[in-house]
Structure formats: structure tokens, C-alpha cells
N, C-alpha and C positions, 0 to 999 in steps of 0.2 A: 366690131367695137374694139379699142384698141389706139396703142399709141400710131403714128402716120405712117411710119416704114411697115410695122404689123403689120396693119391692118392693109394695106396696101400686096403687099405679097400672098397674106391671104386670099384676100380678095381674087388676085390673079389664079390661085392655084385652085380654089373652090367653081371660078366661073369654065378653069378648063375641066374640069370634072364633070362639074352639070352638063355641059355642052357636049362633052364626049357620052354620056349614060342617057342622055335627051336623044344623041345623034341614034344609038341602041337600041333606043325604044324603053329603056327601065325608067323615064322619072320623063312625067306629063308636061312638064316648062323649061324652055330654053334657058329663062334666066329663074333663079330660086335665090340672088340676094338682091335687097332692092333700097337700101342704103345701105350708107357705110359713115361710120361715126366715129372720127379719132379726138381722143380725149389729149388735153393738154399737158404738158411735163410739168413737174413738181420742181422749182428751180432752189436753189440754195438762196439764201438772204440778200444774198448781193446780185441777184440776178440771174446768175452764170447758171448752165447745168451741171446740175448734181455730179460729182464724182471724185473718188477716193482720192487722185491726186492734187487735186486741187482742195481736199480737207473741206469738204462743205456739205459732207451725206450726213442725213439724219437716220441714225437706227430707229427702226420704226418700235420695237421691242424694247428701246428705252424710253420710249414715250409713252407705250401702253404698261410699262412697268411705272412710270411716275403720275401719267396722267387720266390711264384707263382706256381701253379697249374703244368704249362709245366716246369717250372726247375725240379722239383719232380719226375715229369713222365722222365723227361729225364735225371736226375741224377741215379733212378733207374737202367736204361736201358743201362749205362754205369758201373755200378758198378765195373762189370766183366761177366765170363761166369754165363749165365740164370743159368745153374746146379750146378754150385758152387756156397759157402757157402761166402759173401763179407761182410768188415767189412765198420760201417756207417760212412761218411770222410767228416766233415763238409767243409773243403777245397776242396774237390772234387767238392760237393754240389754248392759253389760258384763256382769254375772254369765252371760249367754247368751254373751257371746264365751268366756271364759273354757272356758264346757261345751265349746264348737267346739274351741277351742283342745285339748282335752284329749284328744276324739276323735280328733285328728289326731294327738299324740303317743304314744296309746295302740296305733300301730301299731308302736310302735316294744316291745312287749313280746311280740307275734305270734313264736311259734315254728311258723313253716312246714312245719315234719317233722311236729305232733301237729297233729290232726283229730280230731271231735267236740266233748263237750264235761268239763270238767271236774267231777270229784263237787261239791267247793264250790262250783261257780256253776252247774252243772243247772238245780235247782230253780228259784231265780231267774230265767235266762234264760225256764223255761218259764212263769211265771208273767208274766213282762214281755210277753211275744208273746202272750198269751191278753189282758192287761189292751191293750194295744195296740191292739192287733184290736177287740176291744170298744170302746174310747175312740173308734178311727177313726170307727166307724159310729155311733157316737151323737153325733160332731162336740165331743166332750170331748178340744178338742187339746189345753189344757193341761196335763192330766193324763197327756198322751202325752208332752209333752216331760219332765215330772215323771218318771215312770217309765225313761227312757230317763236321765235325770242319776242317778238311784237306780243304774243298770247301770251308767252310767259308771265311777260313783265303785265298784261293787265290783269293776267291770274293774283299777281304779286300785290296791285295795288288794292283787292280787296277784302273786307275780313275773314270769309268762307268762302268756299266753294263747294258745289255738290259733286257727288259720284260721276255724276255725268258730262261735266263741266272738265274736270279729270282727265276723264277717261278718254274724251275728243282728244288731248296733248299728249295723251301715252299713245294714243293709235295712230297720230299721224306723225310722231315722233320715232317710231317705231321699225320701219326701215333701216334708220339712220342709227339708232342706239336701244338694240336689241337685249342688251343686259338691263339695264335701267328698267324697260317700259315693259 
């Protein structure tokens, strides 16, 4: 896993290894990598790739200084597809603070007396943890964080919520924005 030159060179040097300690007798399979996954480049706004002379890198330590740690991780992970190439969108950037922001305020609707879940948001919830689940393992983050802003916002549009109701949006949010949840 890895950007495409990486990952690629890796690849070469890891398969002559195996093969040579496979040829040896010390390691039981010829082949021991069985995909290879290159993630897409971070491009600057205008398209281009990132880089100093062209004045278009974003310090990553300026935006966890302004915008926190978990927006970053979670603006990443929203960009787009993991294997496509996404351009940097400081409006994006914000609409992910924005979601953080709201998770965090959304404890403030938690009635700690009611546990389980609600008939209006059942369905949903269970539908979000199954789409989730799914997304994780097939490395479709941003449709994990998509799904997860879906439950926000119907967390948002009602008057309580229980403990448990909660605690589904902190745990499958959780990956992604590990200070928060």
C-alpha cells in the first residue's frame, strides 16, 4: 500500500526476497504479497502536483494547528476514491470541521436514562453500520465518512438521543477521528 512508484519498487524487492527464502526452503509460499494498492496523490487546488516550487503544498501542521488533528484525518478520507488522484479544497476541509463540530455537540442531546435505540433512527443506524462495515473493507473511506454525515445530520434533526444511539457514531467514527470519539 502506497503511492504507485512505492509501492511498485516495493513490490519488486519484497517478491525477490520471498522467492529467494521460498527457493531456501525458510518461508512455505512462493508468492506472500497478493495485492497491491496505490493510493492517489493529494494535488494542490489547481490540479497540479503538490510542490514547493510551484507554491501550492499545504503544511499539514498548519491545518491541525487551525483545524485539528481529526478534521485532517477526516478531510483526507473524504477527499474522494483512496486510488484517485483528489484535488486540496480548503472548503471541503471546513465542511469536515463543521461535521466534527457537530458530533461533539450532538452529545449534548444524549439522555443518559434511555438506552437502545430509537424506532425513527433504528433502521438507519442499522443500515449505516452494515454500509460501514462494507466501505471499511473495500477501503471506500469516503463513502464512510459520507454515510456517517447522513447519521449525523438525522442525529441533528431530533430532540434526544440515547446512549446507544451515540455511541454507534462514536464507534464507527472512530477510525477516522480518534481524539473526538
Amino acid at each position: 500500500n502506497g503511492g504507485m512508484e512505492h509501492t511498485a519498487r516495493h513490490l519488486l524487492y519484497a517478491r525477490f526476497w520471498v522467492q529467494f527464502l521460498y527457493n531456501i526452503g525458510l518461508v512455505p509460499n512462493k508468492e506472500m504479497i497478493w495485492t497491491r494498492v496505490s493510493h492517489g496523490m493529494v494535488l494542490g487546488s489547481n490540479n497540479e502536483k503538490m510542490s514547493k516550487s510551484k507554491g501550492n503544498v499545504i503544511n499539514p501542521d498548519d491545518v491541525v494547528n487551525e483545524y485539528g488533528a481529526d478534521t485532517l484525518r477526516v478531510y483526507e478520507m473524504f477527499m474522494g476514491d483512496y486510488e484517485q488522484d483528489a484535488p486540496w479544497s480548503t472548503d471541503s476541509l471546513r465542511g469536515c470541521k463543521r461535521f466534527i463540530d457537530k458530533v461533539i455537540r450532538l452529545k449534548d442531546k444524549v439522555n443518559r436514562a434511555k438506552t437502545g435505540y430509537t424506532e425513527k433512527l433504528e433502521t438507519l443506524i442499522h443500515k449505516s453500520i452494515k454500509k460501514v462495515e462494507y466501505d471499511l473493507t473495500h477501503m471506500a473511506y469516503n463513502t464512510v465518512v459520507s454515510t456517517l454525515m447522513i447519521l449525523a445530520n438525522a442525529y441533528d434533526e431530533v430532540e434526544e438521543l440515547t446512549i446507544d444511539e451515540y455511541r454507534v457514531l462514536l464507534v464507527l467514527l472512530n477510525p477516522f477521528a480518534p481524539h473526538i470519539t
